[in-house]
N, C-alpha and C positions, 0 to 999 in steps of 0.2 A: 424545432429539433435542437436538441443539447450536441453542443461541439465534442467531437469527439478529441480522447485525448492519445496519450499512448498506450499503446494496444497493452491487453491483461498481460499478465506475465504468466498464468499456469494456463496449460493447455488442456480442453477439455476432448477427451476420450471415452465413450462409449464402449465399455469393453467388450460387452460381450454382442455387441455391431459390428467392433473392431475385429474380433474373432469371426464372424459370421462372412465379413468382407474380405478379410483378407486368407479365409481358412486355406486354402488351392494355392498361395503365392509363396514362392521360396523365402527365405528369412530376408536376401539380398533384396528381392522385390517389396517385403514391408518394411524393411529400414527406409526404401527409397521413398514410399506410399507416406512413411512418418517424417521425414526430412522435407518431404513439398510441404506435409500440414502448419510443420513448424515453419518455414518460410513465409507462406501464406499468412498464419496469422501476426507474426511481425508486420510485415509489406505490403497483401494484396494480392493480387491476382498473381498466377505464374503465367510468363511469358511462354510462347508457343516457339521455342527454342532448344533444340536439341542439345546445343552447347553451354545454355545456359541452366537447362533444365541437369543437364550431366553433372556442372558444377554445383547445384543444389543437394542433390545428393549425393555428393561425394562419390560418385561414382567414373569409369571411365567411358570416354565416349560409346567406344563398341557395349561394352557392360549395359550402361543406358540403352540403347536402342533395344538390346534384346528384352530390358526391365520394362521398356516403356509400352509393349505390350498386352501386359498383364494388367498397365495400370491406367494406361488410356482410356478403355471404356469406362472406367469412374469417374469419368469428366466430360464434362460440357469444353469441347475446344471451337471456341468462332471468336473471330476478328482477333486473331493473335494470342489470344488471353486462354489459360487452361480455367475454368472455372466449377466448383459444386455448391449445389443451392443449400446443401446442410452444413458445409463448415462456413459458411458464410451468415446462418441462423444461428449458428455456435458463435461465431466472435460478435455479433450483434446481440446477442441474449448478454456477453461479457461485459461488454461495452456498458448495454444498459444495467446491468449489476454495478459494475465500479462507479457508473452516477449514480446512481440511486447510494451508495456508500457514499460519496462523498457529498451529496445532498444533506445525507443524513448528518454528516461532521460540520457539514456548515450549520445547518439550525441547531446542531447541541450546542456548538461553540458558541451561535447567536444566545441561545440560550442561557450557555452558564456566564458568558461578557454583558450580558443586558444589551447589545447590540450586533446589527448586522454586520458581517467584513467586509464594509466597504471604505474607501480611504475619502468619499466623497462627506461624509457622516461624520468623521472624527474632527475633533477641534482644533484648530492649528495651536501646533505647538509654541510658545515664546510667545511676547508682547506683540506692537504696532512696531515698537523702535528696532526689532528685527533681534532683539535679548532672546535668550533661551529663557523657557518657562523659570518661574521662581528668580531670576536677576533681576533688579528694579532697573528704571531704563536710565541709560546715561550711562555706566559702568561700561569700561571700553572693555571690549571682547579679551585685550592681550592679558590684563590682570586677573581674569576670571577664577586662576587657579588659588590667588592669594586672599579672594575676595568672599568671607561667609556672608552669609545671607543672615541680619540681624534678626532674632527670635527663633532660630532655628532649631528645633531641639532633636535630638535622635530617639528615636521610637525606643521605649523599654520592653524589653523582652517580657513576653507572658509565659506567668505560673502556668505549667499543665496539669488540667485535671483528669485526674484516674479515668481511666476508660474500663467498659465492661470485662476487656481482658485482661484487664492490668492485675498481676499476684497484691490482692493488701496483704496484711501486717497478721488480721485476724486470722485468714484461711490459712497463713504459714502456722501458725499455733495449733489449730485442729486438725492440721495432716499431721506433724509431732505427734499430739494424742493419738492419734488414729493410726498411728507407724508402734507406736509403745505398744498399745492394744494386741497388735498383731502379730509383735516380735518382733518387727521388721523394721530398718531406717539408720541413723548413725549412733541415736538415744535407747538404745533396748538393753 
């Protein structure tokens, strides 16, 4: 099993579920019903806590109690924990979406680098004498700033060639004609 990481950031709603479940519940009771989902999928379970459960939804203790009856029977409550086996297939379906994405980013990446990302694979940087790459060995670390690397030339920039959407020189010439033509352009 793939380690899970942090939880999705959007939250998945079924709306017209969402309608059907909470059709009977005052507005105060679905804010409350939508403030556990968001919690839940941050954290985990909701505790089987009146006061904690209050503070979840922003609501006040007496307020809660009377919410928490509308929305108790949506839940599975034993051994402390409020729990539902559908938002719980919701953030698990997420879960494996954001691997399966980030699976994906790994083998492009392996792909367009010619290698996997691992640090076990890469070459060590710098010589045996403990030199960073490209410094011959013996050269003391402190003058490195005043020290070129003999042969060393700097890359010359390359010419760009015209790309398919690049305007040439020609097609400026035949829209002229073709503005004359018309009557139309800065040339008529």
């Amino acid at each position: 099993m793939t380690p899970k990481i942090t939880p999705p950031l959007r939250l998945l709603i079924d709306i017209s579920a969402w309608q059907a479940e909470t059709q009977i519940m005052s507005a105060a009771e679905r804010g409350a019903l939508l403030a556990l989902k968001m919690f839940f999928w941050r954290t985990g379970p909701l505790p089987d806590d009146d006061a904690v459960l209050a503070r979840i939804t922003s609501m006040e203790p007496k307020d809660w109690r009377k919410a928490r009856k509308a929305i108790e029977p949506l839940f599975i409550v034993r051994s402390g924990e409020w729990m539902r086996q559908d938002w719980i297939d919701e953030l698990e379906e997420a879960y494996a979406a954001v691997n399966r994405v980030k699976e994906l980013s790994r083998k492009g990446n392996a792909a367009r680098w010619g290698k996997a990302k691992s640090a076990s694979f890469d070459p060590p940087a710098g010589n045996p004498a403990g030199s960073p790459a490209g410094i011959p060995q013996g050269v003391p670390h402190g003058i490195l700033n005043i020290y070129s690397v003999p042969n060393a030339q700097k890359p010359q920039p390359k010419t760009p060639k015209p790309r398919a959407n690049d305007v040439q020189p020609e097609f400026l010439g035949d829209v002229e004609i073709a503005e004359r033509a018309l009557g139309i352009g800065g040339a008529a």
